[in-house]
KEMITOR-253691 format. One record per atom (N, C-alpha, C): residue in three letters; x, y, z. Coordinates in steps of 0.1 Angstrom, whole numbers, padded with zeros to 4 digits, always signed. Layout:
<recs>
ALAXYZ;...
</recs>
This chain:
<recs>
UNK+1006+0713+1537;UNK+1001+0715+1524;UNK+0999+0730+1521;UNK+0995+0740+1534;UNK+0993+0753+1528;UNK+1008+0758+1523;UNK+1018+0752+1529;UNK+1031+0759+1526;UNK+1031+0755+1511;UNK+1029+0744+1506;UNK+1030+0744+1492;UNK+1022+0756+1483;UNK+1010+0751+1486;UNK+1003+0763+1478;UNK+1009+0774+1480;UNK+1010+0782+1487;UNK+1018+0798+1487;UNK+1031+0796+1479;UNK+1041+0784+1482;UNK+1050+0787+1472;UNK+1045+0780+1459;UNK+1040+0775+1457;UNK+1029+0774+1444;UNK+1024+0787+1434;UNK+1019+0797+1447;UNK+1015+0808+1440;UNK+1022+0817+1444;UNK+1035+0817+1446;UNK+1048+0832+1446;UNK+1056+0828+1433;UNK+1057+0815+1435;UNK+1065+0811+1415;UNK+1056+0814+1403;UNK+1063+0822+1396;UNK+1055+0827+1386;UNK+1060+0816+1374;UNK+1051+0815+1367;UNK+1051+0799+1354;UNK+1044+0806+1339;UNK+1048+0810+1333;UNK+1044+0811+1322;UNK+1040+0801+1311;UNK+1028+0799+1311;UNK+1023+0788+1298;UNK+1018+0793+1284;UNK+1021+0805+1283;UNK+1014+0808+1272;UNK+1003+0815+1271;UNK+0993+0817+1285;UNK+0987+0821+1283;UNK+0980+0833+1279;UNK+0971+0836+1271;UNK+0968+0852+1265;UNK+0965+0858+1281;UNK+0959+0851+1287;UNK+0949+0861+1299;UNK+0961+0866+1311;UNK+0971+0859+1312;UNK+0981+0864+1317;UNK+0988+0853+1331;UNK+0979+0847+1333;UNK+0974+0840+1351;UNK+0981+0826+1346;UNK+0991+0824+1358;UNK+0998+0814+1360;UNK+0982+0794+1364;UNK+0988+0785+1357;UNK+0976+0777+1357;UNK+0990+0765+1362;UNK+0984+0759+1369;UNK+0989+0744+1373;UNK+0979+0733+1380;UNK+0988+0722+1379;UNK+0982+0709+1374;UNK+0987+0702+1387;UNK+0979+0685+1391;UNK+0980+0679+1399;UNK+1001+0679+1399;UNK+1002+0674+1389;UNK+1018+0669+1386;UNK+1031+0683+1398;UNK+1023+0694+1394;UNK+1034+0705+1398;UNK+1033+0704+1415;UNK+1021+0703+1420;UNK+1020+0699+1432;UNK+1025+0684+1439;UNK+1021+0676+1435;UNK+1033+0663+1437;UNK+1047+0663+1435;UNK+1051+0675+1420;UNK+1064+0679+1422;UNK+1071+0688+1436;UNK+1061+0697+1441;UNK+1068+0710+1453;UNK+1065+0698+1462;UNK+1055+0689+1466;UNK+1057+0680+1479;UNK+1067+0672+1480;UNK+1071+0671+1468;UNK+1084+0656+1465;UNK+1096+0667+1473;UNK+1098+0677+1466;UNK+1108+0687+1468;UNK+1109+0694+1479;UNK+1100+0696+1486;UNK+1102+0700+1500;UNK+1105+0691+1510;UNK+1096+0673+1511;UNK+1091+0670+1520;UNK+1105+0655+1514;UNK+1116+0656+1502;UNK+1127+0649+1502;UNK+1124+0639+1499;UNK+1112+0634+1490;UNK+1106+0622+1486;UNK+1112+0617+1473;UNK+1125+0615+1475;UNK+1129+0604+1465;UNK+1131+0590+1466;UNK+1136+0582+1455;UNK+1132+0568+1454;UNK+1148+0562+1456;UNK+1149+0558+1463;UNK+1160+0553+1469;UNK+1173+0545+1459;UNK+1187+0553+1459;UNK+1193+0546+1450;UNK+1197+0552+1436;UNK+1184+0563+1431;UNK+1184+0566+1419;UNK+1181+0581+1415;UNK+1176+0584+1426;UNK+1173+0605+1427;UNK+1161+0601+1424;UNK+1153+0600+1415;UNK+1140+0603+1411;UNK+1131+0604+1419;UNK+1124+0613+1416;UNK+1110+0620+1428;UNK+1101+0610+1430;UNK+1098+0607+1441;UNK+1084+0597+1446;UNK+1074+0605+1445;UNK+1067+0606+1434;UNK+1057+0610+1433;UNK+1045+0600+1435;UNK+1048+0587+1435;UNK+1036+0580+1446;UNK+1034+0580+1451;UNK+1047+0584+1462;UNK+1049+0586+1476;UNK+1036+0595+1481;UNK+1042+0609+1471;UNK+1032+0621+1479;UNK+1023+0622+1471;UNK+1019+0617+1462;UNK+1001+0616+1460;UNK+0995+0608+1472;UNK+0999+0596+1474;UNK+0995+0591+1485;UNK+0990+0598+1496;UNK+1001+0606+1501;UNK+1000+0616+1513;UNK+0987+0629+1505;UNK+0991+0628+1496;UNK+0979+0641+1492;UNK+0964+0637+1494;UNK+0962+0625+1488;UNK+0948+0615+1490;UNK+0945+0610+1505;UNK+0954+0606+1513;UNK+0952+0605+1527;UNK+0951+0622+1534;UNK+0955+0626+1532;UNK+0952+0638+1533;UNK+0937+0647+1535;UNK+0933+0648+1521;UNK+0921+0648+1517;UNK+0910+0639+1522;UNK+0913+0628+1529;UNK+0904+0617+1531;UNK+0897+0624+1547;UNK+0913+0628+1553;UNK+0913+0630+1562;UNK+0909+0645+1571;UNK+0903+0650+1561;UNK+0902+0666+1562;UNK+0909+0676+1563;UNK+0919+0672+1562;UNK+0929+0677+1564;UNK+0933+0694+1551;UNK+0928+0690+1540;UNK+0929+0703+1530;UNK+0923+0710+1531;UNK+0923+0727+1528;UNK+0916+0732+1525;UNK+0912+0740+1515;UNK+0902+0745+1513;UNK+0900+0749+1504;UNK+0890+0759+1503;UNK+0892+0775+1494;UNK+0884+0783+1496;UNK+0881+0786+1482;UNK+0867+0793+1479;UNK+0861+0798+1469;UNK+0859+0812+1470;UNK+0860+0817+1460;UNK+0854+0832+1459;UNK+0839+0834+1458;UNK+0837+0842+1469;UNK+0821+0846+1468;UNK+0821+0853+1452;UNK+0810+0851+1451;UNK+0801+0855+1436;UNK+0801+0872+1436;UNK+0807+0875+1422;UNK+0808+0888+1421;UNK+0793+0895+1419;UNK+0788+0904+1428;UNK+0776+0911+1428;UNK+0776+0914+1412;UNK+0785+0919+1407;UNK+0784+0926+1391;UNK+0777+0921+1384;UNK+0778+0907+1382;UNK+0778+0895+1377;UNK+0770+0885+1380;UNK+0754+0890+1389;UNK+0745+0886+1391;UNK+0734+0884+1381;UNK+0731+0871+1381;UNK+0720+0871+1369;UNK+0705+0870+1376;UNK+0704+0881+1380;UNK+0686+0886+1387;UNK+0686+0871+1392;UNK+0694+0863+1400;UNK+0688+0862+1411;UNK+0696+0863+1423;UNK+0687+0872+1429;UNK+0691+0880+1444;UNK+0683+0877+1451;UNK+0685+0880+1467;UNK+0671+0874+1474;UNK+0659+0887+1469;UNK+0662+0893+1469;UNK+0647+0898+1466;UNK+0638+0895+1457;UNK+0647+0892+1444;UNK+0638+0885+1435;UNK+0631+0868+1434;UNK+0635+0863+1446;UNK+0635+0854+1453;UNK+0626+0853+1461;UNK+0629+0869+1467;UNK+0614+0866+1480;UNK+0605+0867+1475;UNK+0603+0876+1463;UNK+0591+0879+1454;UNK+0585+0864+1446;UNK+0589+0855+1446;UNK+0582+0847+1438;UNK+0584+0836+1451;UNK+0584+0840+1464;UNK+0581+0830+1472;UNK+0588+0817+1477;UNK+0602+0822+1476;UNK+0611+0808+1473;UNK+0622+0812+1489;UNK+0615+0819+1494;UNK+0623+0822+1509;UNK+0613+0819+1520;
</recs>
């Protein structure tokens, strides 16, 4: 699964957006798993995309994903810091 996301985020996708930043949705990731991992439906080409949701949800069940966040931009602190924290006794 990390190999998808990286080629997830090296393909650039234009939506329109003003802010500039490529955005995708469950569907595009069930599409790069179908397409790497040869999940079609026998007979007729079409992408099994039940296939690899399946695998995506067993997946996740399984601990298997992961997942990171961006720590909180200091800039962008709204007064509460620990210190203002320790001051009203909440440490």
């Amino acid at each position: 699964m990390q190999r998808i996301g990286s080629r997830l985020a090296n393909t650039k996708r234009s939506d329109g957006d003003s802010d500039g930043e490529a955005s995708y949705c469950a569907k595009d990731l069930v599409e790069a798993l179908c397409s790497q991992r040869k999940f079609y439906q026998q007979g007729s080409g079409i992408m099994d995309s039940h296939r690899a949701a399946t695998l995506v949800v067993k997946d996740f069940v399984q601990g298997r994903l992961q997942s990171w966040k961006l720590p909180p931009d200091p800039a962008k602190d709204q007064g509460h810091g620990l210190s203002e924290l320790a001051a009203l006794g909440l440490l």
